[in-house]
TINUTOR-559956 format. One line per 10 residues: their letters; for each residue x, y, z of N, C-alpha, C. Coordinates in steps of 0.05 Angstrom, whole numbers. Layout:
! TINUTOR-559956
A> X:Y:Z:X:Y:Z:X:Y:Z ~ ...
END
This chain:
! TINUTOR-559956
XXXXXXXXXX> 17:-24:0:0:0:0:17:25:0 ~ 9:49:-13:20:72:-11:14:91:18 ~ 34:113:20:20:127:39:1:154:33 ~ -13:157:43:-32:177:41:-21:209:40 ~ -20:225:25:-15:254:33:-45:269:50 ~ -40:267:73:-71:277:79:-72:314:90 ~ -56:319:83:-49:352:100:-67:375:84 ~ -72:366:60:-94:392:43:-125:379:43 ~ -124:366:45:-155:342:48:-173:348:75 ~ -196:346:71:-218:337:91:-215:310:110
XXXXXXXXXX> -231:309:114:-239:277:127:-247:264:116 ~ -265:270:104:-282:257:80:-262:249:60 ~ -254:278:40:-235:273:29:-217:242:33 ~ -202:248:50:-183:227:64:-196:209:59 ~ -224:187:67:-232:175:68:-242:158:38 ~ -253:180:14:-254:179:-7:-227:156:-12 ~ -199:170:-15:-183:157:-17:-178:139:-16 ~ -180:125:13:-173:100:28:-193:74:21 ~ -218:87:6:-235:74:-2:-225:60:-28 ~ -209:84:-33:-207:66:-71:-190:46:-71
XXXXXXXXXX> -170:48:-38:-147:30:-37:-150:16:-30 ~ -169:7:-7:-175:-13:7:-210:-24:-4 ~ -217:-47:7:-242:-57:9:-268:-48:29 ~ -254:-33:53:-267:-28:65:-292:-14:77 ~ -321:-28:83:-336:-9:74:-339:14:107 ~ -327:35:97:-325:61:116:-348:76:104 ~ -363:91:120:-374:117:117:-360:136:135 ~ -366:164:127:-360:186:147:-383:203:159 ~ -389:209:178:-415:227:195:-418:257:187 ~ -428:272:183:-432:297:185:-411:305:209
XXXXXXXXXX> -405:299:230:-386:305:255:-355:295:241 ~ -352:281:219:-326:275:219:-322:246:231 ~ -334:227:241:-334:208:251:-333:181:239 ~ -325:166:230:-311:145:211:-324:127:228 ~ -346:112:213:-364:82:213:-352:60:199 ~ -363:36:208:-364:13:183:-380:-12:184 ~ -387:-20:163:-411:-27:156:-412:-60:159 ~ -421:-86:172:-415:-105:175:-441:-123:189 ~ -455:-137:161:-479:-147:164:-497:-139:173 ~ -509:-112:166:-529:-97:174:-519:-92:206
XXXXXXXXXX> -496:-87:221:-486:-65:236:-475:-49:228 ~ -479:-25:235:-468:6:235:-443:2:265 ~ -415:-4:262:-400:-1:276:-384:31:277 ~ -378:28:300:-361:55:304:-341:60:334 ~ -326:74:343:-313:70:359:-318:91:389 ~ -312:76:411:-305:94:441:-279:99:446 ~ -273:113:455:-249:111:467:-245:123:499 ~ -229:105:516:-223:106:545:-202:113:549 ~ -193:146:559:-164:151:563:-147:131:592 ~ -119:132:583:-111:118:594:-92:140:600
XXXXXXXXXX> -79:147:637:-64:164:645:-34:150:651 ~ -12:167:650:9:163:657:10:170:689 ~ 15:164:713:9:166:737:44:176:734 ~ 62:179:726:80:194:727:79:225:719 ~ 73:222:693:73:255:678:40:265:692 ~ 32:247:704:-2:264:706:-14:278:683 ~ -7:257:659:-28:273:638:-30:242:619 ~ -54:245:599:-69:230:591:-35:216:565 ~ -37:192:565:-19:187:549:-25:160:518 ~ -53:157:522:-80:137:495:-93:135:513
XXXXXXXXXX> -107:113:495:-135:114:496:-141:75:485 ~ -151:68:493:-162:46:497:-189:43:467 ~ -188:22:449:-212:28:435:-224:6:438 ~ -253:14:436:-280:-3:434:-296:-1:413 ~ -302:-31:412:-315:-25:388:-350:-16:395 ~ -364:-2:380:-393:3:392:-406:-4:360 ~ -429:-16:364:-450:-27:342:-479:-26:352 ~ -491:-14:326:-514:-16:327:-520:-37:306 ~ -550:-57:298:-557:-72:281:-582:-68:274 ~ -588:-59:258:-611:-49:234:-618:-18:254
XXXXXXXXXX> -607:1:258:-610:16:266:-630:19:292 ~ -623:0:305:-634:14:333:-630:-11:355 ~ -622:-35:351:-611:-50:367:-583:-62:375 ~ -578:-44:402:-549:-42:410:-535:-66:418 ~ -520:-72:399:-494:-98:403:-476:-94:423 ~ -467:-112:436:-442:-112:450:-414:-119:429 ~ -399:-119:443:-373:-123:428:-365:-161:417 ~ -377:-173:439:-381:-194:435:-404:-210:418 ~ -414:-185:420:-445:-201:403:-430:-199:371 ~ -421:-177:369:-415:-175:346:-402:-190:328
XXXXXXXXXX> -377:-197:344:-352:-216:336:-372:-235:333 ~ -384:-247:339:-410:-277:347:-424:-274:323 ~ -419:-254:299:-434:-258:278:-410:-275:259 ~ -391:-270:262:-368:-276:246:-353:-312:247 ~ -383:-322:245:-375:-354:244:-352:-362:234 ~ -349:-351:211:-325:-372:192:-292:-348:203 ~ -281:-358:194:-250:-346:203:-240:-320:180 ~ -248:-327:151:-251:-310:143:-272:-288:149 ~ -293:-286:154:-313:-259:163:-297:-254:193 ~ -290:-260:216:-268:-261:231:-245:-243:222
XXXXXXXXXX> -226:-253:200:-214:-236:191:-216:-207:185 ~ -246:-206:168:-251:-183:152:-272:-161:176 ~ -275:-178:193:-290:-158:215:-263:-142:233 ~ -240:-160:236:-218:-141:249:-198:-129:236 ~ -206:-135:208:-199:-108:201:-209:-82:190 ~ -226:-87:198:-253:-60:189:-256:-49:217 ~ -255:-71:244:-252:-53:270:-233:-36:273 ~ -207:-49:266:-184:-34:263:-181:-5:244 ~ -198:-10:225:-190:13:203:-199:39:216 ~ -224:28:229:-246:44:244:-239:58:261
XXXXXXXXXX> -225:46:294:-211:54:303:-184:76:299 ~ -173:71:280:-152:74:272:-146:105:257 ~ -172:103:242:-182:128:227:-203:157:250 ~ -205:142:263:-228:161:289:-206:168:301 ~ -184:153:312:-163:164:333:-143:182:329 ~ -119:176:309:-100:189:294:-103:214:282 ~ -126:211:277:-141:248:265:-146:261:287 ~ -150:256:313:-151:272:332:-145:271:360 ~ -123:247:359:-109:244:380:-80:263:389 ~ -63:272:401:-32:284:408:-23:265:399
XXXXXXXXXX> 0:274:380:15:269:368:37:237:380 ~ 40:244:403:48:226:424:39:196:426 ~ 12:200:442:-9:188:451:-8:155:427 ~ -9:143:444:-16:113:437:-49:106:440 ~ -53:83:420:-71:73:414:-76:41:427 ~ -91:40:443:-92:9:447:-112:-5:435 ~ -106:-37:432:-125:-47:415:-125:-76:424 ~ -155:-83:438:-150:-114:438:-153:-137:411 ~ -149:-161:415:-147:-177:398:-161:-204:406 ~ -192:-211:382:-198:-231:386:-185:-256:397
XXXXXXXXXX> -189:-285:416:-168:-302:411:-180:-318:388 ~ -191:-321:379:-196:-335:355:-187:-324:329 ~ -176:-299:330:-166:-290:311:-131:-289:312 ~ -129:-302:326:-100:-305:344:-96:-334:322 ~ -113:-356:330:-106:-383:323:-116:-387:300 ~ -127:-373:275:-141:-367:247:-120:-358:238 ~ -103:-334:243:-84:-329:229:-57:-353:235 ~ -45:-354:208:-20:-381:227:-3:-363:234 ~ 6:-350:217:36:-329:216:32:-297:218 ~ 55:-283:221:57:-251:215:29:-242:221
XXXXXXXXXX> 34:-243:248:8:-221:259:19:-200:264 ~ -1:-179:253:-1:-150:249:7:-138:227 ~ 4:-163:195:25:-142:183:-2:-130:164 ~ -22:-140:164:-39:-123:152:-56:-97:159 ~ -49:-101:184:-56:-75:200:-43:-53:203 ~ -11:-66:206:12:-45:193:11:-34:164 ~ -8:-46:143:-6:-35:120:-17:-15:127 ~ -46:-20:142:-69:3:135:-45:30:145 ~ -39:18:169:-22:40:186:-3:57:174 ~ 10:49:153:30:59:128:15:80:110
XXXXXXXXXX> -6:58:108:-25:70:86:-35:102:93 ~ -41:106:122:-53:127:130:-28:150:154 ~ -2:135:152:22:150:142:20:154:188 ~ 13:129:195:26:122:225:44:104:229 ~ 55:110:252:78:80:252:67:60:277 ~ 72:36:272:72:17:290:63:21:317 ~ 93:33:322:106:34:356:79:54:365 ~ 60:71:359:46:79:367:14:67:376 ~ 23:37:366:2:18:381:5:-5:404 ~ -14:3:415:0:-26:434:-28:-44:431
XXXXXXXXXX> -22:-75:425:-32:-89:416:-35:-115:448 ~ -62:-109:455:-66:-122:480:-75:-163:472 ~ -52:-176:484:-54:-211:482:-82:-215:501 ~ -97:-230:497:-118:-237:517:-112:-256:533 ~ -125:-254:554:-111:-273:579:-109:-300:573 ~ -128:-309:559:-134:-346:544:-111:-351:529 ~ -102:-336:523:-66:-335:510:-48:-350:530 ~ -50:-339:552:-35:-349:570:-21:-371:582 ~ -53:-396:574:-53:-420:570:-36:-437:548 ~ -27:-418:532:-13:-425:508:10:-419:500
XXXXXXXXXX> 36:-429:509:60:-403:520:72:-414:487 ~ 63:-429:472:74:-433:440:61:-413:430 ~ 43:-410:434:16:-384:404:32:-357:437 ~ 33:-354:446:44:-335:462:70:-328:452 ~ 80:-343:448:112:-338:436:109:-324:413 ~ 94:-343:396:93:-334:365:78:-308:359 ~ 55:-306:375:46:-282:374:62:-253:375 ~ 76:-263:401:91:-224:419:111:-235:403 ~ 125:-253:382:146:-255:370:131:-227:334 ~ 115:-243:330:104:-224:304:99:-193:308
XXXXXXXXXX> 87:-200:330:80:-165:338:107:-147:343 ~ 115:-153:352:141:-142:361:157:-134:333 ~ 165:-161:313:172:-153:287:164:-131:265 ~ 132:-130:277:132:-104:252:125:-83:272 ~ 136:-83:298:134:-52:305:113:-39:331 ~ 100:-58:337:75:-52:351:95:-69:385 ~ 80:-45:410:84:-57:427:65:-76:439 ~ 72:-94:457:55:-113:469:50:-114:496 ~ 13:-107:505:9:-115:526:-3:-149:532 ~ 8:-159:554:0:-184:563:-20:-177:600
XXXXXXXXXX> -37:-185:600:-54:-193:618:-46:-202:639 ~ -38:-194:663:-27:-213:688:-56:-225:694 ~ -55:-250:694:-75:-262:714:-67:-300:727 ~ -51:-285:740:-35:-312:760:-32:-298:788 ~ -29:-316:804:-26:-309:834:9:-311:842 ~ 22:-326:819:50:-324:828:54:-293:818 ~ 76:-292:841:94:-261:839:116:-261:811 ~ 124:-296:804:147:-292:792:134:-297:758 ~ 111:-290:745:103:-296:728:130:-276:711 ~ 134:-268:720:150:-251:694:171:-269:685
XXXXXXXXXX> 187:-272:706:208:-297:698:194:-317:688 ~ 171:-322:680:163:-347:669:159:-345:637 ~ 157:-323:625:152:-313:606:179:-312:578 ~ 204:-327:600:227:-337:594:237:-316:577 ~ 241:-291:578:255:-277:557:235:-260:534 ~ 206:-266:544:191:-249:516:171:-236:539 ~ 189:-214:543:177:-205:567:156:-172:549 ~ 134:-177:557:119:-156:542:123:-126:552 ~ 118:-103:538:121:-73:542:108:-66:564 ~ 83:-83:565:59:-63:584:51:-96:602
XXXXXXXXXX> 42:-91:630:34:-108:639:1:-101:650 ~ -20:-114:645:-44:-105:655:-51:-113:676 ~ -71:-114:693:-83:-115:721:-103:-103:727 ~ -127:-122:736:-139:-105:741:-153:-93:775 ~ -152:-72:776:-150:-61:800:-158:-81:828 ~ -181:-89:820:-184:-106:844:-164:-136:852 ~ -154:-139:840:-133:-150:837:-109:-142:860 ~ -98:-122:861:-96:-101:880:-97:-113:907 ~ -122:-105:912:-129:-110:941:-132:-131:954 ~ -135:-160:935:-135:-180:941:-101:-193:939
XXXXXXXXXX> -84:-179:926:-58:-192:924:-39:-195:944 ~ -28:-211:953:-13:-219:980:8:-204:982 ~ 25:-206:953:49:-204:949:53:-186:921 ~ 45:-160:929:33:-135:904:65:-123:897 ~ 83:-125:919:108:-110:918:121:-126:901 ~ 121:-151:905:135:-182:895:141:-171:860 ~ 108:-170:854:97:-164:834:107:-151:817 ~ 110:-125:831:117:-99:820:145:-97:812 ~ 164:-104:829:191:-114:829:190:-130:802 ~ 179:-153:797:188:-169:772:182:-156:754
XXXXXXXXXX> 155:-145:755:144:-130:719:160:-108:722 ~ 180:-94:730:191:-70:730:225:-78:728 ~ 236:-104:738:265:-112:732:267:-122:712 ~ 244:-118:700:244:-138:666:238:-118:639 ~ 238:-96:652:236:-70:642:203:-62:629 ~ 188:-79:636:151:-68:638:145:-48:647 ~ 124:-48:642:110:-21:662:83:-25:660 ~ 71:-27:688:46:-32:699:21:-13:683 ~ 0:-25:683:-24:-12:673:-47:-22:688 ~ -56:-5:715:-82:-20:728:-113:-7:716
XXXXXXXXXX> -122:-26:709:-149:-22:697:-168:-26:713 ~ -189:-15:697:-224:-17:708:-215:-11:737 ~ -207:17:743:-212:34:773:-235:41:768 ~ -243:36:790:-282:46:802:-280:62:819 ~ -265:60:833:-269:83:861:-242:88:874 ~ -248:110:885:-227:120:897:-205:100:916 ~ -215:79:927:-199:59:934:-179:45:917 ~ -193:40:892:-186:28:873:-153:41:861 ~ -168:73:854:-145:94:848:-113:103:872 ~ -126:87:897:-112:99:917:-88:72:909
XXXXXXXXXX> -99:43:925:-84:27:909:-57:18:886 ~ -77:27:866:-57:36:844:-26:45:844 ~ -42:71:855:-13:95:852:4:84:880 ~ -9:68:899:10:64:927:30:42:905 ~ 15:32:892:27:-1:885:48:16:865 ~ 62:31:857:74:48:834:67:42:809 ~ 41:38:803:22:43:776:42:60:758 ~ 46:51:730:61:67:710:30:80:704 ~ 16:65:691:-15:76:680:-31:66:681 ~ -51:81:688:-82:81:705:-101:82:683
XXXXXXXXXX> -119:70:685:-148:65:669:-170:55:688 ~ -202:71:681:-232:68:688:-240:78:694 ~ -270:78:691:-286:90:689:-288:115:716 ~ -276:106:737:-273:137:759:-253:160:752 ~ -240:143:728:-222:168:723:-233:187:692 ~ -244:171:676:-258:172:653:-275:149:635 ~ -296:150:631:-312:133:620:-305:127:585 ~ -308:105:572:-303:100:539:-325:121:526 ~ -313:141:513:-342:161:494:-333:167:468 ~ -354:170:455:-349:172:422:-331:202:421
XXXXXXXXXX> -311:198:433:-291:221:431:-258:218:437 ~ -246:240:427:-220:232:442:-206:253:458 ~ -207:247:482:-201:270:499:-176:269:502 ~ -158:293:509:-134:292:508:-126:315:524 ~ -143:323:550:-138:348:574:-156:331:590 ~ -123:328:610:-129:312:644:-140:335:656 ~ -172:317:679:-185:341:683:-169:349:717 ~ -172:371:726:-167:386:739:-159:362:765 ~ -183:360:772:-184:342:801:-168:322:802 ~ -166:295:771:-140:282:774:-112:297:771
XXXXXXXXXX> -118:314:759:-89:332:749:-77:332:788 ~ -92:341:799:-75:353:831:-76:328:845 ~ -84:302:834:-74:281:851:-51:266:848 ~ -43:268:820:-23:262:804:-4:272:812 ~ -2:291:823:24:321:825:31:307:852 ~ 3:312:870:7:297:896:25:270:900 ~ 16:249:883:37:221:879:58:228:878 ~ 70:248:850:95:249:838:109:260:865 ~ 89:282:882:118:291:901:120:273:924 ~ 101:262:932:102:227:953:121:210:935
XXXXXXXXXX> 123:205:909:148:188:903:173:197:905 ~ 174:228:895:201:240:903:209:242:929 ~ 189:246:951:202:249:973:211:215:988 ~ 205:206:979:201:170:988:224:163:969 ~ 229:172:949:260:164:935:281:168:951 ~ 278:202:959:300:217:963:313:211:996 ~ 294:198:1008:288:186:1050:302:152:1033 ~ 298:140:1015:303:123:1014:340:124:1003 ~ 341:145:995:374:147:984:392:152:1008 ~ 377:172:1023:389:170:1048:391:165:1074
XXXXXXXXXX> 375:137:1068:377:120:1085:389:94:1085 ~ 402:90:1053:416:80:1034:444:89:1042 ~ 455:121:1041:481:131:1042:484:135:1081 ~ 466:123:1094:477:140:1124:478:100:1124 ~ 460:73:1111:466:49:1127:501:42:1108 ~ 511:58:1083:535:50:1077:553:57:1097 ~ 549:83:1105:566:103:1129:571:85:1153 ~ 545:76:1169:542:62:1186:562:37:1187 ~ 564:13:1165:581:0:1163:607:17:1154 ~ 623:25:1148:652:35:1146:656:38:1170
X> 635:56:1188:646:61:1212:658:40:1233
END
């Protein structure tokens, strides 16, 4: 595929384009808003910011897919996929989610800002080889790179540390980072992962509070050079948690809900809790350095 010059163009415009290149059936909204069309559903996308609990500001966005079917009865995300019997309609539904996604976000996301994206598991074991490279086309095509997606493994993966390998082995090749799903009670899952240790580690908040050994935890997904992502926070417990546990990035609905938009200004109230953490980590670094240089002192003496 070629890449797009989109800098004198509309949305529409743009979209005209992509149409002649690809198969995919897109519409565009009066708002600018990029649909697509899949057995009498009207699909289209949410998006759920996802914060950096370091910088205290929004750093992607999480996408969902949202469907309506014959205009007025609302699908879930699962219902949807559940139309896509055969492996090919499977195929051609994720990549029309993707295009969808893909085209709604990048037009009006920070320049920065990553895109997350889960991945059927049946679309995991349908494809044999080189996952992601057709999604990297579209990605070329519409003149993004890779590294600006992170491509979430589903936990049922887990079970499978061969399609696990081969998977975060492909993804990785053409460019996209990889989140993997913690859902084990051992602390040392990272070392288990034998060397294909993923970018982002997920969790979800309640998880947290029930975990024995959260530091254990934190220590492995962070000496292996990860960085934590606690999801689905509900409440302020949830959020408190997090940031005690040294949360890289925070997601849910108490912090922001998935909406047919893309927000990209942390609001006020998290903004001053954030600031709050960052100077509780600095001061807890800086007690910890020197209490580090007075126990070296201590022994010489």
């Amino acid at each position: 595929m070629k890449t797009l010059e989109f800098e004198p163009t509309t949305v529409k415009e743009k979209l005209a384009l992509i149409k002649v290149i690809t198969d995919y059936a897109l519409e565009c909204t009066d708002e600018d808003w990029i649909t697509g069309d899949f057995y009498n559903c009207r699909l289209s996308s949410a998006f759920q910011p996802i914060f950096s609990a370091n910088k205290g500001k929004i750093m992607g966005h999480a996408a969902y897919i949202r469907s309506v079917s014959n205009e007025e009865l609302v699908l879930s995300p699962w219902q949807v996929f559940a139309l896509a019997s055969k492996d090919t309609q499977l195929v051609e539904l994720d990549h029309l989610c993707r295009a969808v996604h893909a085209l709604n976000y990048f037009y009006k996301a920070a320049k920065q800002d990553r895109l997350f994206i889960d991945v059927h598991p049946r679309l995991l074991e349908s494809i044999k080889d080189d996952h992601g490279r057709m999604f990297g086309n579209f990605l070329s095509l519409i003149g993004v790179s890779t590294s600006r997606v992170v491509i979430e493994i589903p936990s049922v993966v887990n079970r499978n540390w061969k399609l696990l390998r081969q998977v975060m082995t492909n993804y990785r090749a053409h460019g996209y980072q990889v989140m993997a799903n913690y859902n084990n009670s051992n602390s040392e899952w990272m070392a288990e992962l034998d060397n294909l240790y993923p970018d982002i580690v997920n969790i979800n908040a309640y998880e947290l509070l029930r975990h024995k050994s959260i530091d254990l935890l934190m220590d492995s997904i962070h000496r292996f050079g990860s960085t934590l992502l606690v999801r689905n926070i509900k409440t302020s417990e949830h959020l408190a948690a997090a940031l005690h546990a040294g949360a890289d990035y925070l997601q849910g609905n108490y912090l922001g809900k998935a909406e047919r938009t893309v927000k990209t200004i942390i609001p006020l109230h998290l903004s001053e809790k954030f600031n709050a953490e960052r100077w509780r980590r600095q001061i807890s670094s800086i007690y910890q350095q020197h209490e580090e240089q007075y126990q070296q002192y201590a022994e010489r003496s």
